[in-house]
C-alpha positions as YAML, in Angstrom:
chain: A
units: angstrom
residues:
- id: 1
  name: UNK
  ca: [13.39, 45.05, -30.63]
- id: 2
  name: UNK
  ca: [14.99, 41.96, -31.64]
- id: 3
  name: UNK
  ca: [18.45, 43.26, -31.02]
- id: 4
  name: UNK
  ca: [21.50, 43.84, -33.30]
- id: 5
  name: UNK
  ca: [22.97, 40.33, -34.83]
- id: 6
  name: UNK
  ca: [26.18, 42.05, -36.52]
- id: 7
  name: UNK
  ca: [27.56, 45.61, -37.28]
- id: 8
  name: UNK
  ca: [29.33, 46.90, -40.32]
- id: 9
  name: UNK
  ca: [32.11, 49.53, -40.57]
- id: 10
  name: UNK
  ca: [32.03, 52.58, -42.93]
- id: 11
  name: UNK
  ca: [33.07, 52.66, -45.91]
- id: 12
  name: UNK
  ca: [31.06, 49.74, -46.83]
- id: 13
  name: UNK
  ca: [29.22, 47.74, -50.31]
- id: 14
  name: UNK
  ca: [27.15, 45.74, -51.37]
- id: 15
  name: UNK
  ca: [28.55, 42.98, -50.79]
- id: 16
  name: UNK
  ca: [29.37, 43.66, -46.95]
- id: 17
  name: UNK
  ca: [25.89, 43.94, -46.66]
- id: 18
  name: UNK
  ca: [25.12, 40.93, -48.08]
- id: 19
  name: UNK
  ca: [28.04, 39.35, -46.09]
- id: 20
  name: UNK
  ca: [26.37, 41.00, -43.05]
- id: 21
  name: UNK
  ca: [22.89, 39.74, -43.59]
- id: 22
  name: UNK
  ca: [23.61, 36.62, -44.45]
- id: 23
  name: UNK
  ca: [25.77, 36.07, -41.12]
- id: 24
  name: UNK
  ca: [22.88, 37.32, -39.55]
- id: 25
  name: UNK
  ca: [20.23, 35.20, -40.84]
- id: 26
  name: UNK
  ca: [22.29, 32.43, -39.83]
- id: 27
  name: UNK
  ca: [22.47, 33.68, -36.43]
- id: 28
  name: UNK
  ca: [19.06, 33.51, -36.10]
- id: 29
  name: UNK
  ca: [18.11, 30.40, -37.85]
- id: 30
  name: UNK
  ca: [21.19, 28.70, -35.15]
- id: 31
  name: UNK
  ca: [19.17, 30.62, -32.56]
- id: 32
  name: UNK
  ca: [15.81, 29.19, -33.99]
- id: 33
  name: UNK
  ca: [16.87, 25.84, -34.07]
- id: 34
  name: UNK
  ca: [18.02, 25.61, -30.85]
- id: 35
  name: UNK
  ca: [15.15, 26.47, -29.07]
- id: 36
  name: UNK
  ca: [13.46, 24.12, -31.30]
- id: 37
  name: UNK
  ca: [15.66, 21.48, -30.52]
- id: 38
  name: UNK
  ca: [15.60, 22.19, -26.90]
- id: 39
  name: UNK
  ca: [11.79, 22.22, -26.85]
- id: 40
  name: UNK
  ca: [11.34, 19.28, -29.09]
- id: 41
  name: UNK
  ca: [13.92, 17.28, -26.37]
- id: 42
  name: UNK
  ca: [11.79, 19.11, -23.12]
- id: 43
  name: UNK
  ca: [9.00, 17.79, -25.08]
- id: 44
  name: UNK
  ca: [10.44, 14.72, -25.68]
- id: 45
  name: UNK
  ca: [12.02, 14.00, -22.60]
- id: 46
  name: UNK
  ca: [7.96, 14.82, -21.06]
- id: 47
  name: UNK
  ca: [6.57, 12.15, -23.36]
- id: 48
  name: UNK
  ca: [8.80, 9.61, -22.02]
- id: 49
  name: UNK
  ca: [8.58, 10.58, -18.28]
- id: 50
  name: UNK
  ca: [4.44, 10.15, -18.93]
- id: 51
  name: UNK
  ca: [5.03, 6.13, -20.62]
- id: 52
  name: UNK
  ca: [7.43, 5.67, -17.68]
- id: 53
  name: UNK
  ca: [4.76, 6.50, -15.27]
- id: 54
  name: UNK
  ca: [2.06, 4.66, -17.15]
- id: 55
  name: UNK
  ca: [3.95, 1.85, -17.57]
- id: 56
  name: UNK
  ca: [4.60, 1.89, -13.86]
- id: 57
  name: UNK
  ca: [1.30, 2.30, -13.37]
- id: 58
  name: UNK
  ca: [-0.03, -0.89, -15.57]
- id: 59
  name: UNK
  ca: [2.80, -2.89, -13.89]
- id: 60
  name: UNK
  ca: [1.32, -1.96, -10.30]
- id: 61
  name: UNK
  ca: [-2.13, -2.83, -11.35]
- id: 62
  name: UNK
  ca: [-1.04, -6.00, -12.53]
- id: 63
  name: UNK
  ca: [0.91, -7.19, -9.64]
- id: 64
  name: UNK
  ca: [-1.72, -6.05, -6.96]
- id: 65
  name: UNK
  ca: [-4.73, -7.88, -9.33]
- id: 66
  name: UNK
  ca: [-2.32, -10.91, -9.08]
- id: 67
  name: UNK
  ca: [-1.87, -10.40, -5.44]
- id: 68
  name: UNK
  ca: [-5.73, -10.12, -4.95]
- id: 69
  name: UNK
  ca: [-6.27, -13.31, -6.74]
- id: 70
  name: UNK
  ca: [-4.17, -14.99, -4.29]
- id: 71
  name: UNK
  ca: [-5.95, -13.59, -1.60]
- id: 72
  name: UNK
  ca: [-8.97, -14.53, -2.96]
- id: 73
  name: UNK
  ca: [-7.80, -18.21, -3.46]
- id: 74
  name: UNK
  ca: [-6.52, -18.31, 0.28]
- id: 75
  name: UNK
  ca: [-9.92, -16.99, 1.34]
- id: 76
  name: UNK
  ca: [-11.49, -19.26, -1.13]
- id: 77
  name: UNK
  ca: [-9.74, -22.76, 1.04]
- id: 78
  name: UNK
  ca: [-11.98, -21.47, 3.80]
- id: 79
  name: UNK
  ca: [-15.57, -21.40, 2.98]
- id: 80
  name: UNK
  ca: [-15.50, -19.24, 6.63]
- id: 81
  name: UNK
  ca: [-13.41, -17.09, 5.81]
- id: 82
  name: UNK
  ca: [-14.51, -16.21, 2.19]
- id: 83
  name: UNK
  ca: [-13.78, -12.56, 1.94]
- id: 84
  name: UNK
  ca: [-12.10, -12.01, 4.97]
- id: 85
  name: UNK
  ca: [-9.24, -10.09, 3.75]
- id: 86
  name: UNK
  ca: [-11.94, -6.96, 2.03]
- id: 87
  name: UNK
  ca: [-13.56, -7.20, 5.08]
- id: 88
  name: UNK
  ca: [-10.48, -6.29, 7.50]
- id: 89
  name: UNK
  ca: [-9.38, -3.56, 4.59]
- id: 90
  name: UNK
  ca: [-12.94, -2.08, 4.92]
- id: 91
  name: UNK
  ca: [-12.78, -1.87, 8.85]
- id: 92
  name: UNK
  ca: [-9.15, -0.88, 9.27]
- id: 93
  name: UNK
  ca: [-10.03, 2.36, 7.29]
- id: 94
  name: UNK
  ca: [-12.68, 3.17, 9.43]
- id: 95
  name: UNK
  ca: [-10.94, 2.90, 12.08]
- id: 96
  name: UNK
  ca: [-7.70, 5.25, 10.79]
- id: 97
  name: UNK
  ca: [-10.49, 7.28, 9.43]
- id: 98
  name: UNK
  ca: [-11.71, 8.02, 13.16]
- id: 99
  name: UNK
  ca: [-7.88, 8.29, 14.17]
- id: 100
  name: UNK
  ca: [-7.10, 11.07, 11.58]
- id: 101
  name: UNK
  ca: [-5.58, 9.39, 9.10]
- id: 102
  name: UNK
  ca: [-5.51, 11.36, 5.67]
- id: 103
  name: UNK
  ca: [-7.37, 10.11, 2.05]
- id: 104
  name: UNK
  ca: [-3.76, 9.12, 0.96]
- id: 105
  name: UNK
  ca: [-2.59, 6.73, 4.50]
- id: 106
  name: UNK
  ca: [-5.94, 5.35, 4.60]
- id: 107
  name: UNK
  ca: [-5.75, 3.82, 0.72]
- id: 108
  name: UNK
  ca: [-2.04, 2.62, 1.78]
- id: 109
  name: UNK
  ca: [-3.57, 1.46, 4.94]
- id: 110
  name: UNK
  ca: [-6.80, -0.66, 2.78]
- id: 111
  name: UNK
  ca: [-3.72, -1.78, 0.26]
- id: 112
  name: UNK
  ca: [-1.82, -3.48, 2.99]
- id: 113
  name: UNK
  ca: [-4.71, -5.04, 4.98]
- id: 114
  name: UNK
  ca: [-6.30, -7.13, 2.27]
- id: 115
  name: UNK
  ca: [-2.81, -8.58, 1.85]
- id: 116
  name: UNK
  ca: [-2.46, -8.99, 5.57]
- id: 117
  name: UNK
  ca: [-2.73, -13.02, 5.07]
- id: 118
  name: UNK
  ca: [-1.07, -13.46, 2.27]
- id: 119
  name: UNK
  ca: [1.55, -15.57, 4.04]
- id: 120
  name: UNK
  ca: [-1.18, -18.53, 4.45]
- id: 121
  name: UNK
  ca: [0.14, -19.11, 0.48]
- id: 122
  name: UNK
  ca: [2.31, -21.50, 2.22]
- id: 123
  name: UNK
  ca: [0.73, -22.81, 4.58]
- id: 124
  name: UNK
  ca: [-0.46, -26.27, 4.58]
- id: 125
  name: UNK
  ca: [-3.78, -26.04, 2.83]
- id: 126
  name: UNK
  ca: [-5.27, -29.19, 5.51]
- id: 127
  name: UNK
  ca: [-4.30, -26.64, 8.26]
- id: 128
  name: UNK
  ca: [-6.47, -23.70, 6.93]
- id: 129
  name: UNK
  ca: [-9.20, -25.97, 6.04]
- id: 130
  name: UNK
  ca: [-9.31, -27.76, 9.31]
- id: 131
  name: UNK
  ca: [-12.61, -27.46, 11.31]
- id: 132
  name: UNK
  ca: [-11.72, -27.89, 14.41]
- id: 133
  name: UNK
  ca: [-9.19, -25.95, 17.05]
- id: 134
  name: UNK
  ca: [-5.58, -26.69, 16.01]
- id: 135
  name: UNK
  ca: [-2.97, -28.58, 17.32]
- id: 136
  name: UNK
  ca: [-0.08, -27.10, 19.31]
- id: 137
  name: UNK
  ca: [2.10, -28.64, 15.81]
- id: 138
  name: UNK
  ca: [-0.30, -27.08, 13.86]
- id: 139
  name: UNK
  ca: [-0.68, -23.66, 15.45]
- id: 140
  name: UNK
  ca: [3.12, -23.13, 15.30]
- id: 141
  name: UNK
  ca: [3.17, -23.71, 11.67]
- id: 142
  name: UNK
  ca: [-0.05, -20.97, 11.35]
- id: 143
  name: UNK
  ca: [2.37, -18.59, 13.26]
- id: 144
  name: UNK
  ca: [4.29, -18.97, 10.57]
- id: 145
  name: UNK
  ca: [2.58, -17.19, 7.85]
- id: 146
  name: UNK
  ca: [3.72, -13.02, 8.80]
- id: 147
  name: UNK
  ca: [7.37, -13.91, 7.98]
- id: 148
  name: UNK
  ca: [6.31, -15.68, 4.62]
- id: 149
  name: UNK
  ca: [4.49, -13.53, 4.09]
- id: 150
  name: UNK
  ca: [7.13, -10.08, 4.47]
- id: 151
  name: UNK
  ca: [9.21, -12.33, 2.71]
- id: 152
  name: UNK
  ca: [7.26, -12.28, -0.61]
- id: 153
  name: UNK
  ca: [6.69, -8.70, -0.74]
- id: 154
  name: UNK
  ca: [10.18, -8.12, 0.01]
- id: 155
  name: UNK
  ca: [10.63, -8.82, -3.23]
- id: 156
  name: UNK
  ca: [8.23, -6.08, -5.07]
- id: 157
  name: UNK
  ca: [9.63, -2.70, -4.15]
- id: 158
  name: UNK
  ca: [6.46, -0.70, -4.64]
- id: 159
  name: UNK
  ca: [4.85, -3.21, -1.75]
- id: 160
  name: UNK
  ca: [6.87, -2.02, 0.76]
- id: 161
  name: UNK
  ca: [4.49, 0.12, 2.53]
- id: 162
  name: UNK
  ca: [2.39, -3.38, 3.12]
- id: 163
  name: UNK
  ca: [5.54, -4.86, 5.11]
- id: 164
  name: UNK
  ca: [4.46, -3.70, 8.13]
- id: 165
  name: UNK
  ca: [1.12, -4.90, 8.40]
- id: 166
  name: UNK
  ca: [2.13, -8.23, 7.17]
- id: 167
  name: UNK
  ca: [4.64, -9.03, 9.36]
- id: 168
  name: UNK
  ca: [3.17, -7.49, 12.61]
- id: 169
  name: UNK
  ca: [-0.80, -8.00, 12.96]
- id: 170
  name: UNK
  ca: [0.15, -10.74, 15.71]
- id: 171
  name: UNK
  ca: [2.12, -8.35, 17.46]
- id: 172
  name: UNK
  ca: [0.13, -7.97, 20.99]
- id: 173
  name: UNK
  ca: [0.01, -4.66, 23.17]
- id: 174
  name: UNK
  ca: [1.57, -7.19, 25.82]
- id: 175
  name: UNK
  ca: [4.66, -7.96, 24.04]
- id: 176
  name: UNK
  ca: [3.24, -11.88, 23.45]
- id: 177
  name: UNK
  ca: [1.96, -11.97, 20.08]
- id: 178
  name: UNK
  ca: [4.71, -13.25, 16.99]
- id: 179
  name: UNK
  ca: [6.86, -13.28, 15.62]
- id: 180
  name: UNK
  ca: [9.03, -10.56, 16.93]
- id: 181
  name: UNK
  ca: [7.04, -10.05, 20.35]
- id: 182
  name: UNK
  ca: [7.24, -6.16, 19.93]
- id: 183
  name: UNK
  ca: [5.06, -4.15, 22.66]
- id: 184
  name: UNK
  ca: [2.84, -1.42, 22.69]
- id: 185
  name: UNK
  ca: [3.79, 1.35, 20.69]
- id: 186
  name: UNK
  ca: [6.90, -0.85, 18.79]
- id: 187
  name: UNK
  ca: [4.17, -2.16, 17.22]
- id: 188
  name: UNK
  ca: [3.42, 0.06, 13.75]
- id: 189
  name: UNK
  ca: [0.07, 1.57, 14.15]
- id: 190
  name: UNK
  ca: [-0.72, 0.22, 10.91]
- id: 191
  name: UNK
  ca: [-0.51, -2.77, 12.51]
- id: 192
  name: UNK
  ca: [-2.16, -2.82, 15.52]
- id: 193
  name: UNK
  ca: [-5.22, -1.28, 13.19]
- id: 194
  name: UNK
  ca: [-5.53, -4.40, 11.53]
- id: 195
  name: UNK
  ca: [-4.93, -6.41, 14.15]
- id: 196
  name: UNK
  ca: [-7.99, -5.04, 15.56]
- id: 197
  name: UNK
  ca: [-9.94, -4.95, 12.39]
- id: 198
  name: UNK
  ca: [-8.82, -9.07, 11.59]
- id: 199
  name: UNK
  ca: [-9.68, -9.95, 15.05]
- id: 200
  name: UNK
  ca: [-13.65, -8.11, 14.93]
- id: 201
  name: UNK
  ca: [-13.63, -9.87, 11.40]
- id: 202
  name: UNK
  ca: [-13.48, -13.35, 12.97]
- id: 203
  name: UNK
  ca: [-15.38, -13.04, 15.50]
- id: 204
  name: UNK
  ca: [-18.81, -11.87, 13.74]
- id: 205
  name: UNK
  ca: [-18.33, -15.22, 11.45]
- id: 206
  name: UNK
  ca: [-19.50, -18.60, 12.42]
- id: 207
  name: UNK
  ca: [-17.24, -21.05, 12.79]
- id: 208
  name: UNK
  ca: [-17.10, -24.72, 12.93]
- id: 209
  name: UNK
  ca: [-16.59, -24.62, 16.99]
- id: 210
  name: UNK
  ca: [-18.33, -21.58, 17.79]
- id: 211
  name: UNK
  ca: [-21.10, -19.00, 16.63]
- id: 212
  name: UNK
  ca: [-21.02, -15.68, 15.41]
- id: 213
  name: UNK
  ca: [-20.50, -12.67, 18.79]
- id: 214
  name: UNK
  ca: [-23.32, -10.85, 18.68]
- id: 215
  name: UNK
  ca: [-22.00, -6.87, 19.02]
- id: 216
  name: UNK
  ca: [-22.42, -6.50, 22.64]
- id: 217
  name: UNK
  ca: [-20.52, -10.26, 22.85]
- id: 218
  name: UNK
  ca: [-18.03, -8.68, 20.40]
- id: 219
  name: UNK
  ca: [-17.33, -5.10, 22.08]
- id: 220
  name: UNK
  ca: [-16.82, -7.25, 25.57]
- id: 221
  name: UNK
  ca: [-14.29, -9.35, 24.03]
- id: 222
  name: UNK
  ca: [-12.32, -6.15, 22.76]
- id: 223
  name: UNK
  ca: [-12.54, -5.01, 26.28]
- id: 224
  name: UNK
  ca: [-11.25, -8.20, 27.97]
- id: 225
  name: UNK
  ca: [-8.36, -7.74, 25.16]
- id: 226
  name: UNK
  ca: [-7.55, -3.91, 25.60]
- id: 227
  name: UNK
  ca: [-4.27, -3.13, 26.87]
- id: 228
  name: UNK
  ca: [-3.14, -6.95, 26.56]
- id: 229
  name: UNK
  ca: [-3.88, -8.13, 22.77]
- id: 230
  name: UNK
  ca: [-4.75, -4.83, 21.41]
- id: 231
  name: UNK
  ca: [-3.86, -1.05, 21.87]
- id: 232
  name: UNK
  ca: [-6.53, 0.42, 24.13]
- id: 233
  name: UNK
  ca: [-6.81, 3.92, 22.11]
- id: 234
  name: UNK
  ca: [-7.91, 1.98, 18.98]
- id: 235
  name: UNK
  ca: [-10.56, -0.03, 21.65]
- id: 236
  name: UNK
  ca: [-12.10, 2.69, 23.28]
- id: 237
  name: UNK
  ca: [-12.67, 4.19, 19.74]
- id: 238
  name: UNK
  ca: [-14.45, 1.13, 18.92]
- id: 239
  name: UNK
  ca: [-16.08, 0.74, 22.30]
- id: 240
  name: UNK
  ca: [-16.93, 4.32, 22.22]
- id: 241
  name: UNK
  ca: [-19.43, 3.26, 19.08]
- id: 242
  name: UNK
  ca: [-17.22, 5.80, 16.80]
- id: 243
  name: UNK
  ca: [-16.31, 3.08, 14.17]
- id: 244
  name: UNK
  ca: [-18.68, 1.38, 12.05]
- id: 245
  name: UNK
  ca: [-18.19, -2.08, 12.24]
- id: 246
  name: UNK
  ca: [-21.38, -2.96, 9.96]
...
């Protein structure tokens, strides 16, 4: 069953048995050890891939609970905007959830919306706390904040799946919104989501020059803006009351 290891000749003795036996055993025990030695590397080599992949895993979980503190501090300058950023995350998965997106774009989707400011990190903390309407001076430096913000997660490879929604969710359907003035469907989808979802944020919060929309204010608003500011598929979604928005 296990197969023949050697073979001996006739006439034979003792010793050739011996010979053949031992040469044999040895055979087998190589054999043995081998596989042992193969298995104990396979094994080996599945230890390490696990750490690797935990490690990655700790290392993700500590940049993104950095990168929500700094949301939370740029939320935090803005007693009006205090948890803006979970806000948009929570509506711009409803809304892909309506569109068909699957469990696995929609938690991609959430990731890169609640960092979808975090280019106000340099901008000038007077400007975000300012009460009143902004200065022409002041708005372009606001406009600034997508391209700072792309810039710093250019620099984490496992953010790149945010880059999109940072850098276009001022992109209007019309071609006018910043900074690259793509149109329509040039815009990511991703983006145009969350430009949605950031714009219905703002508008049910009070603000120093202006009240809170109440719904029907708000789903007129999205109307005036369909097929200008905002894709009108994602609109009529909303309009069509198949998003919940509270």
């Amino acid at each position: 069953r296990l197969g023949a290891l050697d073979y001996l000749t006739k006439p034979f003795d003792k010793d050739d048995v011996v010979t053949v036996i031992e040469r044999g055993l040895k055979k087998k025990n190589d054999s043995i050890r081998l596989k042992l030695e193969h298995e104990n590397l396979l094994h080996t080599k599945e230890l390490l891939e696990k750490e690797i992949e935990k490690a990655r895993e700790n290392l993700m979980l500590y940049y993104e609970g950095t990168i929500k503190a700094l949301i939370r501090a740029i939320d935090a300058k803005d007693h009006y905007t205090f948890d803006h950023s979970e806000h948009v995350a929570r509506l711009s998965s409803a809304i892909a959830e309506k569109i068909g997106f699957s469990d696995t774009m929609r938690d991609k989707l959430e990731h890169a919306a609640i960092m979808h400011d975090i280019g106000k990190i340099g901008v000038n903390e007077q400007i975000l706390r300012k009460e009143s309407l902004l200065t022409a001076e002041e708005h372009a430096e606001m406009r600034k904040h997508p391209e700072i913000g792309a810039r710093i997660v250019r620099a984490i490879p496992f953010l790149e799946d945010t880059l999109d929604v940072i850098l276009y969710h001022h992109e209007r359907f019309d071609g006018n919104g910043y900074p690259e003035g793509l149109k329509g469907n040039k815009i990511p989808l991703s983006a145009r989501i969350v430009s949605i979802a950031d714009t219905i944020d703002a508008m049910m919060r009070d603000r120093p020059y202006r009240s809170a929309l109440s719904f029907s204010q708000l789903i007129n608003e999205l109307q005036k803006g369909s097929g200008t500011q905002f894709d009108p598929e994602i609109i009529k979604l909303v309009n069509d009351n198949k998003v919940k928005l509270f």
